[in-house]
N, C-alpha and C positions, 0 to 999 in steps of 0.2 A: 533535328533533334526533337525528340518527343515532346511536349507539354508537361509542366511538371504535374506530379501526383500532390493532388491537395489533401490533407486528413485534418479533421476537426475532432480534437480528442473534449469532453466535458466532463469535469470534475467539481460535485458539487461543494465539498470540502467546509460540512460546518462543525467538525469536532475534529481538534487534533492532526497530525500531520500525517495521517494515513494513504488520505485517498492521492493529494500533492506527488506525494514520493513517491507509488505506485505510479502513478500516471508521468512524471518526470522522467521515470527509469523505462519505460514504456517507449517514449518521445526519443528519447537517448539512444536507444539501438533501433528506430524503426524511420528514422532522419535519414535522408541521402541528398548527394548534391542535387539531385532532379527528386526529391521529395520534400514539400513544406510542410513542417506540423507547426498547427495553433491550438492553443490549448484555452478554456476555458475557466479561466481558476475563480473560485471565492476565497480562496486561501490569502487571509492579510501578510503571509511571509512569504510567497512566491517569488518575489524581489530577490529572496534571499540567496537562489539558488542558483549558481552559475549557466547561463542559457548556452549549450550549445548551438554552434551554426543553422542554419534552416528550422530551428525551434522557437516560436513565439509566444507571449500569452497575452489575452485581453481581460481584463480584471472587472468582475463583478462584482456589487454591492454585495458584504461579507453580511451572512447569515450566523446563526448560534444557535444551537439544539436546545430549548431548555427541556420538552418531557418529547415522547415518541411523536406529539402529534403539534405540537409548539415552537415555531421558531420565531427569533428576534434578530430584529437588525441589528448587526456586530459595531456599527462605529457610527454611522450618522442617524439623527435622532428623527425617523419615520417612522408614518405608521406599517405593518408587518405586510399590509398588503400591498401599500404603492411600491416597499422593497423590494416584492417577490413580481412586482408587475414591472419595474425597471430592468430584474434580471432578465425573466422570460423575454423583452422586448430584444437587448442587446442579443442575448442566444441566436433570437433567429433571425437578426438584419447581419450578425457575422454572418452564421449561415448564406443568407443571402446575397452576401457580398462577396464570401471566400469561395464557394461553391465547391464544398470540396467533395472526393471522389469517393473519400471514409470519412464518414462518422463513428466515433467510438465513444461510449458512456457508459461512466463508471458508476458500476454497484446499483445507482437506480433508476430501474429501466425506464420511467415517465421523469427522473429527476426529482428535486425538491420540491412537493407543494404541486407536481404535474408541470414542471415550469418547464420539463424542455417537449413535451405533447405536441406546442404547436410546432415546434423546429422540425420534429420527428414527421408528422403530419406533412409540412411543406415540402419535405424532401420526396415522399412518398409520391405525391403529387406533381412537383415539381420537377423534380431531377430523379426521376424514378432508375437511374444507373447508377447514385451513391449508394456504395455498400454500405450498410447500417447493421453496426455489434454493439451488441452487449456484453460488457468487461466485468465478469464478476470473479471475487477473492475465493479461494478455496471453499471455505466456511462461510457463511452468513451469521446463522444464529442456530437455534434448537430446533429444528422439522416441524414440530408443530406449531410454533411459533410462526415461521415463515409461509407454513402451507396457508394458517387462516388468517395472514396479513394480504398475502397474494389471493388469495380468496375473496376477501371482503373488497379489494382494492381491483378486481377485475383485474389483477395480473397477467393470466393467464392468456387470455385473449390477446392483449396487446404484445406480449412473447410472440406473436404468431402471426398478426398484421401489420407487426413493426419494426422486425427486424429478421434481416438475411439470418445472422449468427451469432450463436452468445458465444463467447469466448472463455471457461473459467480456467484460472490463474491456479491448475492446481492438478493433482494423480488422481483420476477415478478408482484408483486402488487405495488410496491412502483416505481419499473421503468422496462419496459420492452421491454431490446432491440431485444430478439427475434421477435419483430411486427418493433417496428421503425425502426432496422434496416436491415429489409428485409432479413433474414434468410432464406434459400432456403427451401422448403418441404424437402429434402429427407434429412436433416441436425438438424431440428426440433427436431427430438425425440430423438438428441444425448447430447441437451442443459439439463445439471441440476444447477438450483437456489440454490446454498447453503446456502444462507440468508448470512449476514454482518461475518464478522469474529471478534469473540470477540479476547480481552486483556486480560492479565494478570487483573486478579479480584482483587478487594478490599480486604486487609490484614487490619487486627488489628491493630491501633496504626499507621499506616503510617500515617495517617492525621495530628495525634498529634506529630510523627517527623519530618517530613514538615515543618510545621508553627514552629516549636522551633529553626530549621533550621535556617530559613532564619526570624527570630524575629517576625514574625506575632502571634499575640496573638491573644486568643480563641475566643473575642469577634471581632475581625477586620473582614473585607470582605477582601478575595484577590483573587487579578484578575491575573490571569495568561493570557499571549498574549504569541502566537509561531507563527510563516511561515512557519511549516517543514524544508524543507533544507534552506529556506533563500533569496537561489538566487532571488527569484522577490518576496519578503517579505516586503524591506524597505518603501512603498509605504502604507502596512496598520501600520507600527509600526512610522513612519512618521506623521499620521492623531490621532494613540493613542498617542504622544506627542504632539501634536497641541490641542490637546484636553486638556491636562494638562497646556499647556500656555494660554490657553482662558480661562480656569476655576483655574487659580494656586491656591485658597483656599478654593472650595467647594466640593472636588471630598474626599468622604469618604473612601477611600479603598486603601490598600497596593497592590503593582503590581509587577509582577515579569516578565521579557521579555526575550526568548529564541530567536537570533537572525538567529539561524541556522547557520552552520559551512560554507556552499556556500554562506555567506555576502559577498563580498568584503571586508575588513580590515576594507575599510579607511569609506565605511558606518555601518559598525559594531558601530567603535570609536566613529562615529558621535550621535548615539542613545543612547550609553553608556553615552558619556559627555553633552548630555539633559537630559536625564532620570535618572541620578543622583542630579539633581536641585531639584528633587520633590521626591527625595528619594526611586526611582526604580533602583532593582537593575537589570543589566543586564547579561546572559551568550550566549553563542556562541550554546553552543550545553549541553542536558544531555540525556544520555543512559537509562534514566526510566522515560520517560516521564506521565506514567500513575501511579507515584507516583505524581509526582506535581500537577495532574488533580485529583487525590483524596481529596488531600488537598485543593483545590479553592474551591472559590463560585461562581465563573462563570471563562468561558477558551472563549477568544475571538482567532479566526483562521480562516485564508482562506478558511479551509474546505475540502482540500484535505483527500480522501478516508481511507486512516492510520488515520486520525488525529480524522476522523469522527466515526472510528471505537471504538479508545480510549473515546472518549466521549460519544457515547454507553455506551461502559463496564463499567465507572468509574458513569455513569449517575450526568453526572457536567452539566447544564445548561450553555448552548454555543450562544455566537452571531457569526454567520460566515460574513466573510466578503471575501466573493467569489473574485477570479479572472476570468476577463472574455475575455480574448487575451493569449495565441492566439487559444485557449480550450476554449469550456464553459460547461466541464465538473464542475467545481466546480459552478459556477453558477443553474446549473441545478439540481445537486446534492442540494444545499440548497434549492431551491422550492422546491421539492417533500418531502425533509424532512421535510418544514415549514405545508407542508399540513399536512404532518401526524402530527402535533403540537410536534415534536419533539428538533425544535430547532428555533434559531429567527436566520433572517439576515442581511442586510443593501445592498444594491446595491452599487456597487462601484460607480455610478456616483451622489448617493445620501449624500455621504458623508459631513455632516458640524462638525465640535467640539460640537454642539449644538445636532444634532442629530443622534451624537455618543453617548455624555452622558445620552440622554433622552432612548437611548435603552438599555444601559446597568443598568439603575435604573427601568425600566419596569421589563428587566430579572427578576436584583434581589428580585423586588417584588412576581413576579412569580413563584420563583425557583421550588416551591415545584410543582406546576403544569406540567413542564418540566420535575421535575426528576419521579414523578409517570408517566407519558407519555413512559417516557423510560424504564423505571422496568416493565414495560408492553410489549415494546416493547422486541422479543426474537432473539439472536442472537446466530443463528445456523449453521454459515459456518463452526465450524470443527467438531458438530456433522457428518453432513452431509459428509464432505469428510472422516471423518474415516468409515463411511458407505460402501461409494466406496470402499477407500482401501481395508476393511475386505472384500469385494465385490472379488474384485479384486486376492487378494489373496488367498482366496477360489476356484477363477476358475487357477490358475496357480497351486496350489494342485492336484484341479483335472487332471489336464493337464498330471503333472509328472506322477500320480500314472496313467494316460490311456498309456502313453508313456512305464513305466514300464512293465504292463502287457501285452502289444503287442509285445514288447520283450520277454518277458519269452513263449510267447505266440508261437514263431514262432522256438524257441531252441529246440533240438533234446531231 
């Protein structure tokens, strides 16, 4: 039997539960009995998430964004450098110890702070037969934004002595940063478009456990509203309660609100004890969230790229309601999906109680338009990277068996 396939996925995860569940979902369909992934997480809730078979993680001291160029230690009281000097150290004695065969990193290509440089560095050197990708989301931010960060940051260069293949998680029809963001020629033909990474699929009967759930009957609409992690959430879950205080008797539909676990407490409580006036009820966080998007009839969200995946896969007719500070990555992300007639949005500065309700009763008129839009549309991120992989592991086969026979080759 073969040696197993080792893959070290990193995740630097200091805002919100983005990069986590991308990377999870990743892990999730690229695991085989003869494949081990370990994953790299800073994410304080990684615990949270049920581990499939052959999936590991090693937890690093958790970082926290505070401006573009500022991070702080998330839970124990250091200084920001010995932090970021504990993390880089672990990165690359796993590395050193897992040896694995892929490296895959997510979103930034040196990491937080340049922390995973040396790991990257050692492999190249080291074990110059680990494939090394770079994992990036559809969207990043605005072009020009990104050209003169990658600019100033010598991006560009390390794209090119640093990795076999970038991977992006998304249609170069629908958005494509190889153009906007100025992608050097000789870096070009190392970009592969995996298309959108689907969810867990529609099961039997979840819908009708759902709604029995949480009391919604067969005939009710329910609107599911999430933030993902939360932390800059309360501002659209804010205006869906404003929306219920302007309209306290005409709004048809039961609603359920995920506040995300990075609320702050004390605005958590505050949305809980509004939104139980009108009989929503509220939770903090739940671990299957593409069960509750099954069950809706419409998922109102910010739009971030997990969230937009899920509604893909579950094809639930969604109003986004972008954030646009201090990214406008989600912004951007709901135009291009609006063109393809895949999803509706609202601009954050168009915001009233009035023409919040007037979008979400257009959706539901719509619905069905929306969900055949998406059953059409195909989401093929982990066709495509099990592609690579089998790719991948085909030429490391070959590799052995040429290594083998050069041996026997030169024995007496």
């Amino acid at each position: 039997m073969a040696p197993p396939f080792n893959i070290l996925m990193y995740s630097h995860d200091t805002y919100g539960l983005g990069h986590i569940r991308r990377t999870m979902a990743i892990a999730n369909h690229l695991r085989g009995t003869n494949t081990n992934i370990l994953i790299l997480t800073g994410s304080p809730i990684a615990g949270r998430f049920a581990l499939p078979s052959q999936v590991d993680f090693v937890r690093i001291p958790g970082m926290i964004k505070k401006t573009n160029d500022e991070y702080r230690s998330l839970s124990i009281k250091i200084e920001d450098q010995q932090a970021l000097s504990i993390r880089t150290n672990i990165i690359l004695a796993t590395a050193q110890t897992f040896k694995p065969d892929l490296f895959i990193v997510d979103k930034e290509p040196l990491g937080l702070k340049r922390e995973v440089l040396p790991t990257l560095t050692w492999l190249k050197e080291g074990k110059p037969r680990t494939r090394t990708v770079l994992g990036l989301r559809d969207i990043l931010d605005d072009p020009e934004v990104i050209v003169k960060d990658w600019r100033d940051r010598d991006i560009y260069s390390s794209l090119s002595s640093l990795y076999d293949e970038i991977w992006v998680y998304g249609n170069q029809e629908v958005y494509d940063p190889v153009s906007l963001y100025q992608f050097p020629e000789a870096i070009k033909d190392r970009v592969v478009f995996t298309g959108y990474i689907p969810r867990i699929k529609k099961r039997a009967n979840v819908r009708k456990k759902v709604r029995r759930r949480y009391r919604i009957l067969p005939h009710d609409t329910f609107v599911l509203v999430t933030t993902g992690g939360g932390g800059d959430g309360f501002d659209v879950l804010d205006q869906f309660i404003d929306m219920h205080d302007y309209f306290p008797t005409t709004l048809p539909f039961k609603s359920l609100i995920i506040t995300g676990p990075f609320m702050p407490k004390r605005k958590r409580e505050e949305i809980k004890k509004r939104g139980k006036v009108y009989g929503i009820k509220t939770l903090p966080f739940h671990s299957r969230l593409e069960e509750l998007m099954q069950a809706a009839d419409l998922v109102i969200s910010m739009g971030g790229y997990n969230t937009i995946c899920e509604i893909l896969t579950q094809q639930t007719p969604a109003l986004i309601i972008p954030r646009e500070t201090p990214r406008q990555e989600q912004l951007i992300r709901a135009q291009c999906l609006k063109g393809e007639a895949l999803i509706d949005y609202l601009g954050w500065h168009d915001i009233t109680p009035q023409r919040l309700r007037d979008k979400i009763f257009s959706i539901l008129e719509n619905k069905d338009h929306f969900a055949q839009a998406m059953s059409n549309f195909r989401l093929t991120g982990i066709d495509t990277m099990l592609e690579r992989l089998n790719y991948f592991r085909d030429q490391e086969g070959d590799a052995v068996l040429a290594a083998a026979a050069k041996t026997s080759a030169v024995q007496p």
